[in-house]
C-alpha positions as CSV (number, residue, x, y, z in Angstrom):
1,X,48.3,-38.1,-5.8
2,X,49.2,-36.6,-8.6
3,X,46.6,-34.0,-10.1
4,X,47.9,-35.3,-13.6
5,X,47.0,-38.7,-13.2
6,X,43.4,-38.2,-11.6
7,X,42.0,-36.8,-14.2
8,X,43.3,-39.3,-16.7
9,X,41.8,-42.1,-14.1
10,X,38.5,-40.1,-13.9
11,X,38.5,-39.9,-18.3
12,X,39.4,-43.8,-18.3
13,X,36.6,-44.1,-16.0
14,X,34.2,-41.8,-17.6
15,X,34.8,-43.5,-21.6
16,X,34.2,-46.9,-20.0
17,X,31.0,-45.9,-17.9
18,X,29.8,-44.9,-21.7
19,X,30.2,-48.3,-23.0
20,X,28.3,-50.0,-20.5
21,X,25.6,-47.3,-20.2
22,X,24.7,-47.7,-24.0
23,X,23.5,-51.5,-23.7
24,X,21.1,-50.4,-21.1
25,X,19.6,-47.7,-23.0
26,X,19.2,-50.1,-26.3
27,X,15.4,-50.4,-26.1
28,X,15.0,-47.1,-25.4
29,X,17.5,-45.7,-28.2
30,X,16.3,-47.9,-30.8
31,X,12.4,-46.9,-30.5
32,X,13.3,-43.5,-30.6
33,X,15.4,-43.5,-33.5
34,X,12.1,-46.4,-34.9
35,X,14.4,-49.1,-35.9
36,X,14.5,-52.7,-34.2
37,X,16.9,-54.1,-31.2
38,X,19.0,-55.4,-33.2
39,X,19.9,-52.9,-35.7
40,X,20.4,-50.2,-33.0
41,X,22.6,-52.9,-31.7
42,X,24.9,-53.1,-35.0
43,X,24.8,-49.3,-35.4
44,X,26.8,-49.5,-31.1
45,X,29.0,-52.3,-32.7
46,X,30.2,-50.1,-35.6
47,X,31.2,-47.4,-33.4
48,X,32.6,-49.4,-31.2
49,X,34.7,-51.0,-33.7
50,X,35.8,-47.6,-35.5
51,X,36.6,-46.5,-32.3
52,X,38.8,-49.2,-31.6
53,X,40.6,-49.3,-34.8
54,X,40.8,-45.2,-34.9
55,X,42.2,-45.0,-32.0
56,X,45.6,-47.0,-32.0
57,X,45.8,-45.0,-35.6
58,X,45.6,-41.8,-34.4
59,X,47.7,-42.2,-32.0
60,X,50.6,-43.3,-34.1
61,X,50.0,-40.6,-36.7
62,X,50.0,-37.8,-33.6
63,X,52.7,-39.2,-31.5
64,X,55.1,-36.9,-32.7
65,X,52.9,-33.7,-32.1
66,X,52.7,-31.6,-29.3
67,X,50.1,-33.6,-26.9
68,X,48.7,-30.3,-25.6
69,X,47.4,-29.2,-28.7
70,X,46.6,-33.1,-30.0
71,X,44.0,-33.1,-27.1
72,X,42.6,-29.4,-27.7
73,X,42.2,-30.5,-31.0
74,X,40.3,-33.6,-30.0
């Protein structure tokens, strides 16, 4: 296989583990941070959404740069 397209699996696959991960650390995130369920909850949403919006954006305002340096700089 194709050295190239392991580690982009094992990045896909690492950035998705994270997603899930989160929602079973809720209880514990929000009591340390002492704010309820919930909230902690909205503050994963946000991200989540900024993430999803930022990234289609980003990648359509670097698309023309070198990708080498786009991902050193990220």
């Amino acid at each position: 296989m194709d050295k190239r397209i392991f580690w982009l699996a094992l990045g896909s696959f690492a950035i998705s583990t994270e997603g899930f991960v989160i929602s079973s650390l809720l209880p514990d995130i929000a009591s340390d941070a002492g704010i309820s369920v919930p909230l902690a909850g909205s503050l994963i949403t946000a991200f989540a959404l900024a993430y999803a919006i930022g990234a289609p954006v980003l990648a359509t305002l670097t698309g023309e740069w070198d990708r080498r340096r786009v991902i050193l700089w990220t």
